[in-house]
C-alpha positions in Angstrom: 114.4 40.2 113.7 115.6 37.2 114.5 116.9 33.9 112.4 115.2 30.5 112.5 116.6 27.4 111.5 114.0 25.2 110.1 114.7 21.7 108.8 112.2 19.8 106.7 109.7 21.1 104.5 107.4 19.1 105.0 103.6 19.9 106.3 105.1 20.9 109.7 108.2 22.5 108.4 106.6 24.9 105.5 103.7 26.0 108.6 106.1 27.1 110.3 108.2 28.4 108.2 105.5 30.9 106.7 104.2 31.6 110.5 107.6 33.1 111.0 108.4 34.4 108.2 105.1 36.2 107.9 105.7 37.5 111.9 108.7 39.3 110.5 111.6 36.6 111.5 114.3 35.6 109.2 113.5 32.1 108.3 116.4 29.3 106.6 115.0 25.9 105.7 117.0 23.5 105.1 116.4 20.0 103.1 118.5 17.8 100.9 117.2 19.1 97.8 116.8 22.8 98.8 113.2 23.2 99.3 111.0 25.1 100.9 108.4 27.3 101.0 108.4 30.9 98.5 108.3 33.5 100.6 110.7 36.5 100.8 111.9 36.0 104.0 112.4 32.0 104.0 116.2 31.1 102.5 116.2 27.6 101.2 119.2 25.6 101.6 120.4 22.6 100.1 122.2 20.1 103.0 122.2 17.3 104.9 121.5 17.3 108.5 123.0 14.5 109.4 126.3 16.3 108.8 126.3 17.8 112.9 129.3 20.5 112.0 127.3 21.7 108.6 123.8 22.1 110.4 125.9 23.7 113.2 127.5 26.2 110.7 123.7 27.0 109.2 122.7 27.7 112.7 125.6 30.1 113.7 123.5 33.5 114.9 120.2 31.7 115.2 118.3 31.8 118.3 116.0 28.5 117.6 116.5 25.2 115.2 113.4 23.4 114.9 113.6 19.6 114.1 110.9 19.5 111.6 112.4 16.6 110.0 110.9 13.3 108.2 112.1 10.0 107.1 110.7 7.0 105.4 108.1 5.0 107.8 110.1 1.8 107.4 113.1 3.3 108.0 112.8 5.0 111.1 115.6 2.9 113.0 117.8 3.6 110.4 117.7 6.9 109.8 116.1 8.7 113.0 119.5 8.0 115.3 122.3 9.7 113.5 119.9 12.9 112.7 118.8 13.3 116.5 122.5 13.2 117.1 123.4 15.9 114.9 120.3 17.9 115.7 122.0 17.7 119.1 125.5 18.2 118.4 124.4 21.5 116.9 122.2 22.5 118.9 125.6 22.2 121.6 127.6 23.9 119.4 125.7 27.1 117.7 123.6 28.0 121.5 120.4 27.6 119.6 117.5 26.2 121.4 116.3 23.1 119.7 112.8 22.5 119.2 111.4 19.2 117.8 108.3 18.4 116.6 107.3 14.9 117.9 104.5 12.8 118.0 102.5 10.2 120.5 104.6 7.3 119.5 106.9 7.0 122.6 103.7 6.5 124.9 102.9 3.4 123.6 99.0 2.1 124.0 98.0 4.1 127.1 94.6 3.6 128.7 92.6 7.0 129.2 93.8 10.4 127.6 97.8 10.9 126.8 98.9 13.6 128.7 102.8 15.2 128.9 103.0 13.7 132.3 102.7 9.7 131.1 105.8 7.6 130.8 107.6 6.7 127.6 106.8 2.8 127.7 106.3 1.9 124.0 107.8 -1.4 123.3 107.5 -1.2 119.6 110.4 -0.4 117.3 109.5 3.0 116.1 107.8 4.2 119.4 111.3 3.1 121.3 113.3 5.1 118.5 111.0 8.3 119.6 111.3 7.8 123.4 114.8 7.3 122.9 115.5 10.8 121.0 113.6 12.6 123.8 115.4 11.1 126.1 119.0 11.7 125.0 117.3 15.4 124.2 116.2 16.0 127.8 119.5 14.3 129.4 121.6 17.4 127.5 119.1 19.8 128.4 119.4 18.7 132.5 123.3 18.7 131.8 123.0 21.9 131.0 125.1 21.2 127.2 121.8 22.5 125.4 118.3 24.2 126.0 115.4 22.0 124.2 111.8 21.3 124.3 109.4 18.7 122.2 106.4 19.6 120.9 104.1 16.1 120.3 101.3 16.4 118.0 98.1 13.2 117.2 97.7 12.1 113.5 97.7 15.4 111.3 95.1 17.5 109.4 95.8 20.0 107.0 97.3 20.8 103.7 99.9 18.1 101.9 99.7 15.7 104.5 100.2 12.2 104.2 98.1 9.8 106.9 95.9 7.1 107.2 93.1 9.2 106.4 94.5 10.8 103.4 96.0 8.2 101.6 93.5 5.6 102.7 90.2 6.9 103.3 89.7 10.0 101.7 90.4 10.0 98.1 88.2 6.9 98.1 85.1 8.0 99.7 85.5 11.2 98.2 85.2 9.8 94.8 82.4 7.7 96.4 84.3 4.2 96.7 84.1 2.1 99.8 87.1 2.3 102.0 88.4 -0.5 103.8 90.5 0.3 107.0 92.4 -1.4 109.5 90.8 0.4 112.2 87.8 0.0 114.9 85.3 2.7 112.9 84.0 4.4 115.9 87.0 4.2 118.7 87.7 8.2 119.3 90.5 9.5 118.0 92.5 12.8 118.3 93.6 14.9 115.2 95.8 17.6 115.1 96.2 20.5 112.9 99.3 21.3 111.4 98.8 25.4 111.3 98.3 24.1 115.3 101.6 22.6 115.5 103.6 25.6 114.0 102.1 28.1 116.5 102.8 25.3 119.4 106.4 25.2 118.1 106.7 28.9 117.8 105.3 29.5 121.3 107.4 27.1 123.2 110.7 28.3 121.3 110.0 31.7 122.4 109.3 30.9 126.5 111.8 29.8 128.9 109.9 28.6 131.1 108.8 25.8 128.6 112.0 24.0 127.6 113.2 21.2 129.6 109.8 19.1 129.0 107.0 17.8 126.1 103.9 19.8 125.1 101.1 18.4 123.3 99.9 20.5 120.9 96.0 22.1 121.4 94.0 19.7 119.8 89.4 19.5 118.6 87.9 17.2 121.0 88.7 13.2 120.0 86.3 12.2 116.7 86.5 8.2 115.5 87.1 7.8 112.0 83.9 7.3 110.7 82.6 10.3 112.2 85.6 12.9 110.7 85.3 11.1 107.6 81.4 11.5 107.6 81.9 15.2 108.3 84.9 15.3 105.1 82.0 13.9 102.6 79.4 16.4 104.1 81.8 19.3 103.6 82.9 18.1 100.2 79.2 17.9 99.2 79.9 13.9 98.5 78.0 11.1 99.5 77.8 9.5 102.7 80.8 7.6 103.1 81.2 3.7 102.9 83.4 2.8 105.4 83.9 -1.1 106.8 86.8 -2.3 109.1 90.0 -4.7 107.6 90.5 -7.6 109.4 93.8 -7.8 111.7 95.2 -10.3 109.2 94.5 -9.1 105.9 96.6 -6.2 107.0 99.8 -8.4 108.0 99.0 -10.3 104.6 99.4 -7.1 103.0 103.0 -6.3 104.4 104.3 -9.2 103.1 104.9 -7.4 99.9 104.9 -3.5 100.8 107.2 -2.4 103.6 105.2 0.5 104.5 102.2 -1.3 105.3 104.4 -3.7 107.2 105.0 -0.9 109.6 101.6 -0.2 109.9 101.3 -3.7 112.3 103.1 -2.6 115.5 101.1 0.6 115.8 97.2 -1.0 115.1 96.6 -0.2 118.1 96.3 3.5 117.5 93.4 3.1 115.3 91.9 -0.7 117.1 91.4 1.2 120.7 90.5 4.5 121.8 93.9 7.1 121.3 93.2 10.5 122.7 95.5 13.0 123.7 94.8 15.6 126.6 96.2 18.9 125.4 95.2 21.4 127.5 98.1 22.2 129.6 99.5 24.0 126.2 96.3 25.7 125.8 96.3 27.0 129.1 100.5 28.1 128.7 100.1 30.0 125.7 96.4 30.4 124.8 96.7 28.5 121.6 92.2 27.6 120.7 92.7 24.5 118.5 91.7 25.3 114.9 88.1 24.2 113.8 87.6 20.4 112.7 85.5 21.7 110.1 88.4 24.6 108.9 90.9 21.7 109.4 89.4 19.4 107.3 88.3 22.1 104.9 92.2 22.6 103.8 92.5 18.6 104.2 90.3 18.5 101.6 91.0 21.1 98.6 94.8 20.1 98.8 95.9 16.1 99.7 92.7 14.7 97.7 92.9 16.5 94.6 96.1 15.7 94.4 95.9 11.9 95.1 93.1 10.6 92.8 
């Protein structure tokens, strides 16, 4: 039995929290407030990860310390930097092997499928902030200071997330309201689950051979917007969805006022243009199938909905 450091408890963070926990492993999540998942294995622990020698002392004996962290949208320059470092620092320190769950951001708009191998290019603020933590991540890893690995996931599906098609789309069709989205309907689009994402994590922490580089986590074949939220409706027994596309600039009219859909603006592009991400190098690494669309959006749908409307 071994102890995992796990901080956020977020969608990510409470997956894989419970995947461990329920494999037998000693789990300790840590968040500002102290929560976490209930589970008789999973310690929950009130702190703040930004302080490096605290998250250090947490992780003393603990073979892995997954960064399963989130932070405001809008804030992502402010408040990614000095967390990376600390996830470093005590990674250095306690000899754990830092594992971090990322995202697609760094890339930037890419033509054809994402895959591990492209360059980190974005030029927009929160996709340099990304590029920039794997970076300084992998620099330590090749100076041999730490061992570490990132494990880059597409938009999620799943329970208690929070996206573009949960907060957006969903609890308006479901309720049989049109939606309007800043987004080209029919561009494809890949989705990832976050049960997915925890079993990525979880397999990479525990292989060798897989630190030093990015993974992208076994994802369903790309489905545009319209067509995953026309499969949502069918599986919630609701109408067919009305869906139409939000103009460029009513969406930058919108930001004046509401800082969150300000930051939507630099990243349109993931939802104007095709953004599909090759994952099968993971599948074929670890054997991870990617979950069901229809089981994925199955759990979307009895949790994040109910909830919103």
């Amino acid at each position: 039995m071994s102890l995992h450091v796990i901080v956020g408890a977020g969608p990510v963070g409470t997956a894989t929290a419970r995947l461990l926990a329920d494999q037998g492993e000693r789990v300790r999540v840590v968040t500002r407030r102290g929560t976490g998942p209930d589970h008789p294995a999973v310690e929950r622990v009130a702190a703040d990860a930004t302080d490096a020698p605290a998250l250090a002392r947490l992780c003393t004996g603990a073979t892995v310390l997954y960064n399963c962290a989130g932070v405001a949208y809008h804030r992502w320059p402010i408040d990614w930097p000095p967390l990376a470092a600390a996830f470093l620092e005590a990674a250095r320190t306690s000899g754990s092997v830092l594992v971090a769950a990322g995202n697609l951001y760094g890339y930037g708009p890419v033509t054809g499928a994402m895959t591990e191998q492209h360059p980190l290019l974005a030029t927009g603020t929160k996709g340099r902030v990304r590029a920039r933590m794997w970076a300084d991540a992998l620099a330590a890893h090749k100076a041999g200071h730490l061992r570490t690995a990132e494990v880059r996931s597409s938009d999620y599906l799943g329970a208690g997330i929070q996206s573009l098609l949960t907060m957006a789309v969903l609890p308006k069709v479901l309720a049989g309201a049109r939606a309007r989205v800043p987004a080209d309907l029919d561009a494809p689009h890949s989705w990832t689950y976050v049960g997915d994402v925890a079993r990525t994590l979880v397999a990479v922490a525990a292989d060798e051979s897989a630190w030093g580089r990015a993974w992208h986590v076994p994802s369903t074949a790309p489905v545009s917007l319209r067509d995953i939220t026309t499969r949502a409706c069918a599986l919630a027994d609701a109408p067919p969805p009305r869906l139409s596309t939000m103009p460029a600039a009513v969406l930058w009219l919108g930001g004046l006022g509401n800082p969150m859909v300000r930051e939507l603006r630099e990243t349109q592009y993931q939802f104007r243009r095709p953004f599909v991400m090759d994952s099968s190098a993971a599948t074929e690494a670890f054997g991870i199938a990617p979950t069901s669309l229809d089981a994925s959006l199955k759990e979307t749908i009895a949790t994040w909905p109910a909830e919103g409307r």
